[in-house]
VEXZAMAR-592654 format. One record per atom (N, C-alpha, C, O): residue in three letters; x, y, z. Coordinates in steps of 0.02 Angstrom, whole numbers, plus 50000, padded with zeros to 5 digits. Layout:
% VEXZAMAR-592654
alaXYZ;...
END
This chain:
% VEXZAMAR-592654
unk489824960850471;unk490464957750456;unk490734954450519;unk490504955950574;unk491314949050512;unk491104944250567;unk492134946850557;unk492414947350503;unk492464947850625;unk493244947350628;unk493464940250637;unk493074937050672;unk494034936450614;unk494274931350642;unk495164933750634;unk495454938150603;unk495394928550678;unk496114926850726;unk496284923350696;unk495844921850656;unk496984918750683;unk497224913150711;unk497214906150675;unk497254906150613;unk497184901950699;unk496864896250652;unk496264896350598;unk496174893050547;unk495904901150628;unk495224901850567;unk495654903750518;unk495864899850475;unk495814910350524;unk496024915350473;unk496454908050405;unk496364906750346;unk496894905450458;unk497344900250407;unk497134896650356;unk497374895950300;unk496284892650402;unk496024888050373;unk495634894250324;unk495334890250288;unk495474899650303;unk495104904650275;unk495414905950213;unk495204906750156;unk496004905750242;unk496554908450176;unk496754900850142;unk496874901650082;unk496804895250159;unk496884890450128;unk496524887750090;unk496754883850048;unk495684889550095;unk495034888250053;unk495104894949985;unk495034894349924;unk495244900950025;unk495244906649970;unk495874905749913;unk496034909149863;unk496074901449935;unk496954899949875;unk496514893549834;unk496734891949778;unk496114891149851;unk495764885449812;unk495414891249748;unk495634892049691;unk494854894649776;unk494354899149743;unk494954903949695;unk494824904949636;unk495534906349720;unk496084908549693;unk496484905449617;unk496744908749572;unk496434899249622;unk496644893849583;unk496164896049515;unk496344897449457;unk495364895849550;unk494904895849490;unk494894903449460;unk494664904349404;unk495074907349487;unk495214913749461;unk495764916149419;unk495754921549390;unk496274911749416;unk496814910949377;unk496754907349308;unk497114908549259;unk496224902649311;unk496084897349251;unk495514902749222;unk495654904749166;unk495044904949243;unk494804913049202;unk495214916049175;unk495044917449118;unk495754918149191;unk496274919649170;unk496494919749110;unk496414923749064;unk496864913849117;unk496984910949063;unk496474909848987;unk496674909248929;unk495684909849015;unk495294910148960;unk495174916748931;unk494864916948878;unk495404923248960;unk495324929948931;unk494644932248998;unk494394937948995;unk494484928649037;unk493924930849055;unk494024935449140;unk494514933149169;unk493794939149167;unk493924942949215;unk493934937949277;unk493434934849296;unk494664937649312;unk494894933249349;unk494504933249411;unk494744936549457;unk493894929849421;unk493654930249469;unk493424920849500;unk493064916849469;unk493654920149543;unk493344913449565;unk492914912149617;unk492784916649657;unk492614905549623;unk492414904649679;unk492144897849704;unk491704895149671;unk492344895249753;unk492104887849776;unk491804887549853;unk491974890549904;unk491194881749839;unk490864881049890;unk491174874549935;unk491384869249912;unk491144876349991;unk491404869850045;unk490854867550099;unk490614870850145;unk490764861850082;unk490584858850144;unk490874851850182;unk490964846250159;unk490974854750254;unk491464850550273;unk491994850950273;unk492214855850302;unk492604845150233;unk493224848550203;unk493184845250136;unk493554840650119;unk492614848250090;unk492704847450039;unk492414851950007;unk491944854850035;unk492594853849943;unk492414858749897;unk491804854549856;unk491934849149830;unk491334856549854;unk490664855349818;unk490544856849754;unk490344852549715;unk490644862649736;unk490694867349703;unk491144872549670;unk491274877649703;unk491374871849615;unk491964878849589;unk491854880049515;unk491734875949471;unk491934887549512;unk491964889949451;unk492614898149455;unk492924900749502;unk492554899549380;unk493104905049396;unk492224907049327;unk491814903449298;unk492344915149332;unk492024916249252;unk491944916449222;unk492314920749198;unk491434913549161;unk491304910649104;unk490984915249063;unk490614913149019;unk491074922649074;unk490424925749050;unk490664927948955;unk490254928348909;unk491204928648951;unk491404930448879;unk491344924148848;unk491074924048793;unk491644916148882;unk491884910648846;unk490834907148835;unk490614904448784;unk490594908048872;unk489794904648864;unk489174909748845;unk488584908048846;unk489504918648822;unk489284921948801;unk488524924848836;unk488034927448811;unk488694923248901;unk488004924848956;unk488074927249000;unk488514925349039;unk487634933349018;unk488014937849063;unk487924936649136;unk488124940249182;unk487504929449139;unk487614928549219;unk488014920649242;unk487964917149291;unk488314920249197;unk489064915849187;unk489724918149249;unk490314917849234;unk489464920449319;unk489934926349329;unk490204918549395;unk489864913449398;unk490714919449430;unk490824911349464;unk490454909549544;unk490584905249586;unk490124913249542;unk489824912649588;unk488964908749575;unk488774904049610;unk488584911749522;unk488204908449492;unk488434900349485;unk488254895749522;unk488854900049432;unk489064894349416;unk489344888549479;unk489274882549468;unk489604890649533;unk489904885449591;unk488944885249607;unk488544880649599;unk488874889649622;unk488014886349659;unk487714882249607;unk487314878249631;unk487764882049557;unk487334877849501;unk487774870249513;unk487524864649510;unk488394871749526;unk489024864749511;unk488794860649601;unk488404855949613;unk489134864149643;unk488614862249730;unk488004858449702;unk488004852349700;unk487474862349679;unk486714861349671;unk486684853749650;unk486434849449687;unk486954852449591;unk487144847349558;unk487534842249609;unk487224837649635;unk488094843249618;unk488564838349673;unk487764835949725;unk487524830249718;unk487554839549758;unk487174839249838;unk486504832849806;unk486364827149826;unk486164837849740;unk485574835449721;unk484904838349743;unk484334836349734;unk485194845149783;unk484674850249813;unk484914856749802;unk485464859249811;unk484244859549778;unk484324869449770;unk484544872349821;unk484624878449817;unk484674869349875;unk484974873449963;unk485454871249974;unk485614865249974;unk485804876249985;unk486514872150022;unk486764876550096;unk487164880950111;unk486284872550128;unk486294873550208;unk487154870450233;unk487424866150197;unk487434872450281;unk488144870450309;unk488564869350255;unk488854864050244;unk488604875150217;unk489304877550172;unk489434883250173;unk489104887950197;unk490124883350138;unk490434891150158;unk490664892050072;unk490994888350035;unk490274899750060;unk490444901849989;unk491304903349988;unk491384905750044;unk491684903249968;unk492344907949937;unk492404910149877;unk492454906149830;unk492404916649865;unk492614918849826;unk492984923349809;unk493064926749859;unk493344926149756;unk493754930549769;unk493984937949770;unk494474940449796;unk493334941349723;unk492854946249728;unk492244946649763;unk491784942549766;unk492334954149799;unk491454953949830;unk490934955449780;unk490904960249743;unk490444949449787;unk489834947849751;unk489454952949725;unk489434958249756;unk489104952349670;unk488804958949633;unk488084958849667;unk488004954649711;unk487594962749655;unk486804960549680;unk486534953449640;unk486124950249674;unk486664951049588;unk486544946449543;unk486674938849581;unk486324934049596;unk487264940549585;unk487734934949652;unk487614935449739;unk487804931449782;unk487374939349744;unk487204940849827;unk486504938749822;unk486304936149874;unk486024939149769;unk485364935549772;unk485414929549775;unk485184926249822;unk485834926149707;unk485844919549723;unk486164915049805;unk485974910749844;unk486784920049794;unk486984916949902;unk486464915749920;unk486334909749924;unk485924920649941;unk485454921649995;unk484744916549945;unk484484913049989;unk484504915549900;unk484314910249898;unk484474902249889;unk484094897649871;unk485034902049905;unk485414896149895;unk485434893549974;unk485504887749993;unk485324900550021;unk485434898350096;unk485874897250114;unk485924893550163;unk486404900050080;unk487374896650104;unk487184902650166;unk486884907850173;unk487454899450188;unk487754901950276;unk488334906950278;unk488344912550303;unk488594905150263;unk489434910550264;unk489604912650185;unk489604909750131;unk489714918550207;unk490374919550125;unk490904923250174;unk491004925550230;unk491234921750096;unk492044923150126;unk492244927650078;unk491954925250029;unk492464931350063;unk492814935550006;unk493404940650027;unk493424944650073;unk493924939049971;unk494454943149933;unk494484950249946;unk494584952050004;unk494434953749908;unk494554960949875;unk493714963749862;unk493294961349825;unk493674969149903;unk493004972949910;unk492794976749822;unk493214980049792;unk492174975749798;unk492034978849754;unk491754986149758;unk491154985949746;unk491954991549768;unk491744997849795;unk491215000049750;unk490825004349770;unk491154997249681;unk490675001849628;unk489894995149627;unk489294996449626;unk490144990149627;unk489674986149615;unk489584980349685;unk489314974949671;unk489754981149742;unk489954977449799;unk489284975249809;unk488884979649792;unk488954969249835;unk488194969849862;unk488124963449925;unk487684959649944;unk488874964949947;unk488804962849998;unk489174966450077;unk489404962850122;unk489154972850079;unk489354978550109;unk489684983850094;unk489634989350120;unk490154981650034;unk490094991050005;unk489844995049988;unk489745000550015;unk489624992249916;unk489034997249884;unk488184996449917;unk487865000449951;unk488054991449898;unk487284989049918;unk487474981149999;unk488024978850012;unk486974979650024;unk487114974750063;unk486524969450060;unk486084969650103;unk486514964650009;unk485934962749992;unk485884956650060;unk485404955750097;unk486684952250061;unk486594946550102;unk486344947550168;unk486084942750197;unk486404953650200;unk486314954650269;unk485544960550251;unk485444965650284;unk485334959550224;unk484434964250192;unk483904960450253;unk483694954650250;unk483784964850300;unk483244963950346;unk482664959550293;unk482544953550297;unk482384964250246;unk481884961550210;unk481864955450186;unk481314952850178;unk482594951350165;unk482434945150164;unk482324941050199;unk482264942750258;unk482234933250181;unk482004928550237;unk482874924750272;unk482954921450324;unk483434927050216;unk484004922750242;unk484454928650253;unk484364933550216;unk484914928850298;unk485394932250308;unk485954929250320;unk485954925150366;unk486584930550283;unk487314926150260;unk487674931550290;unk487624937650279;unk488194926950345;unk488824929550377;unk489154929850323;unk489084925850277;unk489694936550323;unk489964940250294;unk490724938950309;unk490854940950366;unk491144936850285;unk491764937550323;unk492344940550252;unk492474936950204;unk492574946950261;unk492954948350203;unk493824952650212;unk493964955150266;unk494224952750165;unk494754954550155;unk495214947550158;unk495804948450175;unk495014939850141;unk495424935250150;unk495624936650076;unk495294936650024;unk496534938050092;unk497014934850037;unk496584942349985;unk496264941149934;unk496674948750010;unk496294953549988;unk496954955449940;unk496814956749881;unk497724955949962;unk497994957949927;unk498254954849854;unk498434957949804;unk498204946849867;unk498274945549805;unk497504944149762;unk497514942949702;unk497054944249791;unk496124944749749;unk496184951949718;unk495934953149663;unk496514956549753;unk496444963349709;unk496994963849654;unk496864965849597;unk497484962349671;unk498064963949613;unk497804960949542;unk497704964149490;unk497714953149555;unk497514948749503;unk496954953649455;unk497134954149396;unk496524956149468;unk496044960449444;unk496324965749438;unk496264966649377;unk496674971649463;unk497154973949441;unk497284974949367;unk497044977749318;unk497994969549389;unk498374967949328;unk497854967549256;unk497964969749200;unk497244963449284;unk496934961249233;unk496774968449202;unk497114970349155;unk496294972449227;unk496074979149209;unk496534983649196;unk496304989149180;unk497254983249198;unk497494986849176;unk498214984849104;unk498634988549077;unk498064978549098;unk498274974649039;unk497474977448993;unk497504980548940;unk497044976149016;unk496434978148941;unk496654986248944;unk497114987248904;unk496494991248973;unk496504995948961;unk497244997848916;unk497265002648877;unk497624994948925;unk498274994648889;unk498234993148794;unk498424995548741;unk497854987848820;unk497814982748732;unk497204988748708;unk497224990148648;unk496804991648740;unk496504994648703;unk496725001048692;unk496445003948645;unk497095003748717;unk497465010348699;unk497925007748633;unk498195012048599;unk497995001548616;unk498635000048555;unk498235001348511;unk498305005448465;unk497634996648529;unk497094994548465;unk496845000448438;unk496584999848383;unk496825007948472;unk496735014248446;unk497035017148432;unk496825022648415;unk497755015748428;unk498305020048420;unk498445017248337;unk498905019548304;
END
């Protein structure tokens, strides 16, 4: 995991309110508010929030989807000199694709403790055994990446206590 100060941190949190944006429009579709956009340069390449209930596929998750949207924008399967954001830490599903995609940096939100696979639970991006290893930089804009999920998980657990009652 990599610390930053100062102007980074600003410019960190100003990219993670972009990836933030797309986690809100999940939202709104019923789907688990998670976003994420790729930057290179000062531009976003790439963004998705999750699609996995609305396109009925379980690797619809927004991190998949910004590397497919990048992939597309660039016109190449690599995306060397970009920086992932997203707003959950990445599952193993999503930490494979980072690390074959060759993004250089991620950035993330709110730590996933049960399913994390990029230093909580498992650490796939920083895995000796692979051939790429992705700087890690996390807790940007952690308090509002966690609430949002939160709220979300505890609005379902709610509607489903009605729906049994």
């Amino acid at each position: 995991m990599t610390d930053i100060t100062g102007s980074t941190r600003e410019r960190h949190e100003y990219w993670m309110r972009q990836a933030y944006r797309e986690a809100e429009k999940a939202l709104e579709l019923g789907e688990t508010p998670v976003g994420a956009i790729i930057v290179q340069g000062e531009s976003i390449i790439g963004k998705a929030g999750n699609r996995v209930e609305t396109l009925r596929d379980p690797t619809a998750h927004a991190e998949i989807l910004s590397i497919g949207s990048a992939c597309e924008a660039t016109g190449y399967e690599r995306l060397p000199d970009t920086v992932m954001y997203v707003t959950l830490e990445p599952c193993v599903m999503c930490a494979g694709a980072i690390v074959l995609a060759r993004i250089p940096m991620l950035i993330y939100g709110a730590d996933d403790p049960k399913r994390g696979a990029c230093g909580s639970h498992f650490n796939v991006c920083q895995d000796d055994a692979l051939n790429h290893r992705v700087t890690v930089i996390k807790g940007i804009l952690q308090v509002e990446c966690g609430s949002i999920l939160r709220e979300f998980f505890q609005a379902a657990r709610t509607n489903k206590r009605s729906i049994l009652e």
